[in-house]
RODO-2510 file (C-alpha; in nm, 4 decimals, decimal comma):
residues 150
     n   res          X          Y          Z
     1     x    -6,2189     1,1094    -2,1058
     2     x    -6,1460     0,9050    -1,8135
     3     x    -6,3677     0,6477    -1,8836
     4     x    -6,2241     0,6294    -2,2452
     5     x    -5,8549     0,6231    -2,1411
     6     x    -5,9435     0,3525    -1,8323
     7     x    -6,1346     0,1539    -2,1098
     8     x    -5,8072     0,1462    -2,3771
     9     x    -5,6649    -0,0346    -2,0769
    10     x    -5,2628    -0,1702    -2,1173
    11     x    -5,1877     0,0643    -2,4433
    12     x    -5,2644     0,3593    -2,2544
    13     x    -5,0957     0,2263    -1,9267
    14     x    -4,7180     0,3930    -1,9974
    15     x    -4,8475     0,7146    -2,0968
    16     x    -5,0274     0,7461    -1,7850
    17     x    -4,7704     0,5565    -1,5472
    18     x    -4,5613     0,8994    -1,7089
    19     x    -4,7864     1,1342    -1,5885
    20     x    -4,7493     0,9987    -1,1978
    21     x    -4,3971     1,1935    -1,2734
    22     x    -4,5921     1,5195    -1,3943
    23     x    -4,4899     1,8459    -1,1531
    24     x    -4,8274     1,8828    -1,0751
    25     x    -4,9917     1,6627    -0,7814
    26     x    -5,3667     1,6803    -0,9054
    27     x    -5,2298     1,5504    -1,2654
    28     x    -5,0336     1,2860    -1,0473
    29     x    -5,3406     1,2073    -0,8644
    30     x    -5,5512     1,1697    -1,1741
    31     x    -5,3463     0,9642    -1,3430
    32     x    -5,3260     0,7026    -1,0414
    33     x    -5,7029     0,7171    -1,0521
    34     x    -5,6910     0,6198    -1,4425
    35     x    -5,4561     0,3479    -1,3209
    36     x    -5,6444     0,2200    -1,1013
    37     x    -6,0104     0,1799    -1,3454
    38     x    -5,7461     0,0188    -1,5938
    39     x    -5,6690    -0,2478    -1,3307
    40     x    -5,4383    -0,5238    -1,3856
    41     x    -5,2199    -0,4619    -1,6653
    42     x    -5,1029    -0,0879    -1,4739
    43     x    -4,9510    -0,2998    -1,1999
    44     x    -4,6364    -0,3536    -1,3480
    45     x    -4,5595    -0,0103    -1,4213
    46     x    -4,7116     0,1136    -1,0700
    47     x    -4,4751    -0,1360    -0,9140
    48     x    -4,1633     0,0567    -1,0854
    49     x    -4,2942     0,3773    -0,9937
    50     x    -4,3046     0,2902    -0,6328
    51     x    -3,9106     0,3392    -0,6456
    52     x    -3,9401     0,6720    -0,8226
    53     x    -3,7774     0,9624    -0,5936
    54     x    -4,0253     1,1788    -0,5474
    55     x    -4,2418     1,1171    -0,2435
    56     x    -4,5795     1,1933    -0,4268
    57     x    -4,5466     0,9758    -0,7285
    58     x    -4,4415     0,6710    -0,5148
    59     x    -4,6830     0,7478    -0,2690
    60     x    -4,9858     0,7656    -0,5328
    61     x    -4,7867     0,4283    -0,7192
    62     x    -4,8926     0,2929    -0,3466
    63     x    -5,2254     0,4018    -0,3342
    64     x    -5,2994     0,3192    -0,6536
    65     x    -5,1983    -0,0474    -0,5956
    66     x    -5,3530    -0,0595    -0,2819
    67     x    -5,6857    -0,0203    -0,4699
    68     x    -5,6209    -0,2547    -0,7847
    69     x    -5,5281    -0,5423    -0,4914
    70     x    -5,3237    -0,7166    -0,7023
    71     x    -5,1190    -0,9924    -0,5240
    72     x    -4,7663    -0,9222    -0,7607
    73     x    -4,7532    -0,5963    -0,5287
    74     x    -4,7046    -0,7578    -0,2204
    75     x    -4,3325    -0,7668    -0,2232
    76     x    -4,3157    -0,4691    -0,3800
    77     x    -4,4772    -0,2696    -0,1325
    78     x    -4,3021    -0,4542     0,1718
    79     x    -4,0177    -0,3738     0,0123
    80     x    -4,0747    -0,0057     0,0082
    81     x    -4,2012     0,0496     0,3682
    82     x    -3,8062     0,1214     0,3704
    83     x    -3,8688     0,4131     0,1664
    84     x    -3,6486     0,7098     0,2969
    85     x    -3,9785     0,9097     0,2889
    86     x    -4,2566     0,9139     0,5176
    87     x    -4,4968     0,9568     0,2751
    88     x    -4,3984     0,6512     0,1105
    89     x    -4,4268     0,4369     0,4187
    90     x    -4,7707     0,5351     0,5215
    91     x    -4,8568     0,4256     0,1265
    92     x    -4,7305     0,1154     0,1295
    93     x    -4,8699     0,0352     0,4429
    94     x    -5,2003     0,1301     0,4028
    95     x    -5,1672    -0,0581     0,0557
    96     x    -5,1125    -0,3125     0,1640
    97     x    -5,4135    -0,3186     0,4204
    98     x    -5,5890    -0,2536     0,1317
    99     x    -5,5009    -0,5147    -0,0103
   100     x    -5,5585    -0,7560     0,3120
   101     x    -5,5664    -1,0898     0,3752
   102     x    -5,3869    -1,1929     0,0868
   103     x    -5,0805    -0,9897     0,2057
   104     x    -5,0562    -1,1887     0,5503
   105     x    -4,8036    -1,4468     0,4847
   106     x    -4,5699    -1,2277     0,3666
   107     x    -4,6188    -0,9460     0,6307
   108     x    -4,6127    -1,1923     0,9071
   109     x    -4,2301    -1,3082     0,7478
   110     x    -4,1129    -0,9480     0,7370
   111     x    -4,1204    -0,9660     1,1138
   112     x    -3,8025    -1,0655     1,1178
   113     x    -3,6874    -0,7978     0,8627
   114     x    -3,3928    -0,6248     1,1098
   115     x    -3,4695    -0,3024     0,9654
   116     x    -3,6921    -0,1604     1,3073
   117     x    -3,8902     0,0888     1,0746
   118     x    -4,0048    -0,1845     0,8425
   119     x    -4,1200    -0,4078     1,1708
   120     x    -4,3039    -0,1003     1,2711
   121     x    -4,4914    -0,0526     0,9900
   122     x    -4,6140    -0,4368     0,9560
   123     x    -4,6549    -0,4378     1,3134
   124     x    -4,9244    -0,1330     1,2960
   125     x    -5,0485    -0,2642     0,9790
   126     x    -5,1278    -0,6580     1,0930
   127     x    -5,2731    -0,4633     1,3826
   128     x    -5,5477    -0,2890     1,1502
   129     x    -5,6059    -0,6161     0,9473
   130     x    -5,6966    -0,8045     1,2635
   131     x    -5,6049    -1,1262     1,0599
   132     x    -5,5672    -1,3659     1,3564
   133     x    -5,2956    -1,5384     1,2001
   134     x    -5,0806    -1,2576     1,3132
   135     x    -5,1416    -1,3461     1,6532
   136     x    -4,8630    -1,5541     1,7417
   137     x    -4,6141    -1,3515     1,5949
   138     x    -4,7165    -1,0437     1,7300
   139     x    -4,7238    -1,1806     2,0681
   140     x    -4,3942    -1,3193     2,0625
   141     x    -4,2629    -0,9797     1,9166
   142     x    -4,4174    -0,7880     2,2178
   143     x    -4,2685    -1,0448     2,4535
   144     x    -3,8917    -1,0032     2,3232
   145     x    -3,7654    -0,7499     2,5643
   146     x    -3,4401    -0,7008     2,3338
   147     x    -3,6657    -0,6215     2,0136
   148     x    -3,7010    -0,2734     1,9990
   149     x    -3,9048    -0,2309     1,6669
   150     x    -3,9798     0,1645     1,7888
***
């Protein structure tokens, strides 16, 4: 059935971006996977879903974009590493390693974001990409003495 519903692709997508909002987490976990075989056209509705309240439906909205490695989620996912859940965070974050080199530019800019929990996450994440464009940056974040991004 999997197969069948990943192969249907975009008029199956809303259906299944609904059941990231099912009560149960395996059905929410399921339906990410689905997501992610149907590939590009579940973006979209994965990037919405990354705003929903509850921390397991955003978090698999993360994941699940972290594995399709679609560029339009970039933003998205910087955006939510403001989240007011942890669980959220981490997701983004390690989405948008996932997603990698692609999502340099715009991680190395959101050093400057003033929110310290934001810098924290890109900081840890640029770390784990070892993209050497980071470099500079990073250094010069390390070096500021009045930068607390702990």
């Amino acid at each position: 059935m999997k197969k069948t519903l990943e192969e249907t692709g975009d008029r199956n997508t809303k259906p299944i971006v609904q059941a990231l909002k099912d009560k149960n987490n395996n059905v929410k976990q399921y339906a990410g996977e689905i997501l992610v075989g149907i590939g590009k056209p579940a973006v979209e509705p994965l990037i919405e879903a990354l705003s929903d309240d509850d921390a397991y439906t955003s978090s698999t909205a993360a994941w699940a974009l972290g594995n399709i490695g679609d560029k339009r989620a970039i933003k998205p996912l910087i955006q939510n590493l403001s989240a007011e859940n942890e669980e959220t965070k981490l997701s983004c974050a390690r989405a948008l390693v996932e997603i990698g080199e692609p999502a340099v530019p715009d991680m190395i800019k959101s050093l400057e974001n003033q929110n310290k929990t934001v810098r924290k996450y890109i900081v840890f994440s640029l770390i784990e990409m070892g993209d050497k464009r980071a470099v500079p940056e990073l250094k010069e974040l390390f070096k500021e003495k009045n930068r607390n991004f702990y």
